[in-house]
N, C-alpha and C positions, 0 to 999 in steps of 0.2 A: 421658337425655331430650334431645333435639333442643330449639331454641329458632329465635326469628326476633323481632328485635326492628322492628315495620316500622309506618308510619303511610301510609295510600294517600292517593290526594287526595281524596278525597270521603267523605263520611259513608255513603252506602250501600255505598261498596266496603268499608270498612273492616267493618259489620257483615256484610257478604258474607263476608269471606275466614275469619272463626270458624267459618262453618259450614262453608264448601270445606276447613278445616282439618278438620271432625270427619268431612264426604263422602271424602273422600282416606285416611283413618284405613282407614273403615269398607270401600273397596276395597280395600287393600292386601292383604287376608289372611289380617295377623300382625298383630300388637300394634303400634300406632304411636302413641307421645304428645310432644306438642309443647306448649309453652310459648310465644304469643305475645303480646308486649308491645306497644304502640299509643297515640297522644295524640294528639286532635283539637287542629287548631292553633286553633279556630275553636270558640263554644258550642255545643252540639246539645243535645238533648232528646232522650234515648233511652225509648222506652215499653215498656212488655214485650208480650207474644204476645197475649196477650189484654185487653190497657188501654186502659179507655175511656177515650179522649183529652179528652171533654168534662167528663167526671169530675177526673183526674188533673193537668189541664196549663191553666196560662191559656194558651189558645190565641190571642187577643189579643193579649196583648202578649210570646207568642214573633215574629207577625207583625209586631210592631210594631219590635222588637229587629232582626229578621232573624234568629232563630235556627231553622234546621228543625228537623224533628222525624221521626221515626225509629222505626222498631219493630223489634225482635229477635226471633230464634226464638225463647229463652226465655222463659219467664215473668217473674212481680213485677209491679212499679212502676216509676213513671217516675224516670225520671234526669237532673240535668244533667250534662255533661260540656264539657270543652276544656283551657286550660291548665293544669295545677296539677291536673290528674284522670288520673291514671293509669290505661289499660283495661290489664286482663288476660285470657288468655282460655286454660284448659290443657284440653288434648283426651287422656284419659287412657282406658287401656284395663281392661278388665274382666275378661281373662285374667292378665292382668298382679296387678289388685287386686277378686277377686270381691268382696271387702266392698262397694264401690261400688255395688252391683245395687241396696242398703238404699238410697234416696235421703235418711233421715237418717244414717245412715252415710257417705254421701257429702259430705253437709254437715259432720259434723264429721272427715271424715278433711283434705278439703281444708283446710277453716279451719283447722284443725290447725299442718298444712303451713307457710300462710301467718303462723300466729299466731308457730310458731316461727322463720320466716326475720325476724318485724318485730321480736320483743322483745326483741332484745340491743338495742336502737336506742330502743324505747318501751316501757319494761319494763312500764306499764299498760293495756297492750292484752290484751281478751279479747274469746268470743264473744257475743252479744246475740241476743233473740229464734229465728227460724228459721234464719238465713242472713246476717246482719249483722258486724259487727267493728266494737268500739267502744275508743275511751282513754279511761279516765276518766267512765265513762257515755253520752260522747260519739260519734255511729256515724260512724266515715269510710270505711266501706266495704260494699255491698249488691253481693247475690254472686245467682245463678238458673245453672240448669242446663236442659239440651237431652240425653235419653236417644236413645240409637238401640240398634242390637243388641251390636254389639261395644265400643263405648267409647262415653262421653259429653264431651260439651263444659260447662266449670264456667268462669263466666266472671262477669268485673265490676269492679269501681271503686275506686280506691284514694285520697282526697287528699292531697295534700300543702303546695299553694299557690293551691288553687282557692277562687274570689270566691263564698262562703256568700251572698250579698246575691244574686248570680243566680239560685240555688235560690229563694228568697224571691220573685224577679217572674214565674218559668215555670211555679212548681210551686203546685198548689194542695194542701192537705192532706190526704192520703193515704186513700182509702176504709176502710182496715184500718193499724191500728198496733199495734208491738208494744206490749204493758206497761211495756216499761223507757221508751221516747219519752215518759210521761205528760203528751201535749197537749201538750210544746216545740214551738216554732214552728221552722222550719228552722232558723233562724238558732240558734238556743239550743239546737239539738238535734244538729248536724254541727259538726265540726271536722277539721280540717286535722291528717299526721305531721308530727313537728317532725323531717323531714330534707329532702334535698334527690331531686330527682327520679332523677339521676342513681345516690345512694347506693339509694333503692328497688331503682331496676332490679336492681343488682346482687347485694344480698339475696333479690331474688326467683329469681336464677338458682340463684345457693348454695340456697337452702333448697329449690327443686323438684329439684337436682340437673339443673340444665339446661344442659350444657356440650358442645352440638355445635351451632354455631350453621348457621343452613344460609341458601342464599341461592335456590335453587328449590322455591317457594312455588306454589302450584295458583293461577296466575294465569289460566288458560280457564275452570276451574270459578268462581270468583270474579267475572268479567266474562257468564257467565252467570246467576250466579244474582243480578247486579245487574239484566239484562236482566229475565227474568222475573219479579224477586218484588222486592229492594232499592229497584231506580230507579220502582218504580211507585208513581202515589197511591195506588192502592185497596191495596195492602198496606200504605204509609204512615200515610194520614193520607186518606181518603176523602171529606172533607168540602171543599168549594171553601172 
């Protein structure tokens, strides 16, 4: 598996280029899966494809903050992200792994994956709920998928050193929670891996087998799909 460990400058490039990764997949032909890694230097508020922002997100005081807010092609819930938040995003093909077509088989192959590259490091990390990754009961990691024909994009959140207390002022609590969350308030319900960002990254390589780093990334497709969908309010955040 190819990787690209890369953060762009802006919040919609970055959730642009997950999906130019899974668009560039799906023209190639042939099987193509990547591994790319990414950290906002800066808060965001990621929502999913279909998240009522007014629902989900104190919209207030992200304007108040200055922290924008963001939609992805995938589903879920909203997210904070920035320092201390690890994105991942692996575009994985279905010639390669027809089990993936199962979308809970998908869930738990990836998680999988992920659970065994983290727990030489946090031997009590398991899965949680649909899509989650918890230590200790504790979830630091929400994961969503984007299917297309030939591969899919499985992408999401990793903590490590990220301010729980910002979850607490952006996010309101949640329309749907799992069983295991029973009513924790962010702050009592998320935690932080006890490594460093650095050691992540490279557990994540080792464990997807991701060792051909590459450095020509679909940067026309990325800068279009910020034009038309990324950089726009009405796909954003529609609401003045």
């Amino acid at each position: 598996m190819r990787y690209v460990d890369l953060t762009l400058p802006t919040p919609a490039e970055n959730l642009a280029l997950d999906e130019a990764l899974l668009d560039e997949a799906e023209a190639c032909g042939e099987p193509l899966e990547t591994l790319r890694l990414w950290e906002s230097p800066e808060p965001i508020v990621v929502v999913g494809r279909s998240s009522q922002i007014a629902v989900e997100v104190r919209r207030d005081e992200c304007r108040r903050l200055g922290v924008p807010i963001v939609r992805r092609v995938s589903g879920g819930a909203a997210i904070v992200a920035g320092r201390g938040c690890l994105m991942y995003a692996l575009v994985l093909s279905y010639r390669r792994r027809p089990e993936l077509r199962s979308l809970g088989q998908a869930h738990r192959s990836v998680l999988g994956m992920l659970i065994g590259a983290i727990r030489r490091h946090a031997p009590g990390v398991h899965c949680c709920g649909t899509s989650d990754l918890a230590l200790d009961g504790r979830k630091f990691s929400g994961n969503s998928v984007r299917c297309h024909r030939e591969h899919l994009l499985y992408h999401g959140t990793l903590l490590y050193d990220f301010s729980l207390r910002l979850v607490e002022k952006c996010l309101a609590m949640p329309p749907r929670t799992p069983d295991y969350r029973a009513g924790r308030s962010h702050g009592q319900f998320l935690t932080n891996l006890p490594m460093t960002g650095q050691t992540l990254r490279g557990l994540l390589r080792e464990g997807c087998g991701a060792d051909r780093a590459i450095e020509d990334w679909p940067a026309a497709r990325t800068a279009r799909l910020v034009a038309e969908k990324y950089g726009r309010p009405e796909w954003n955040d529609p609401v003045p």
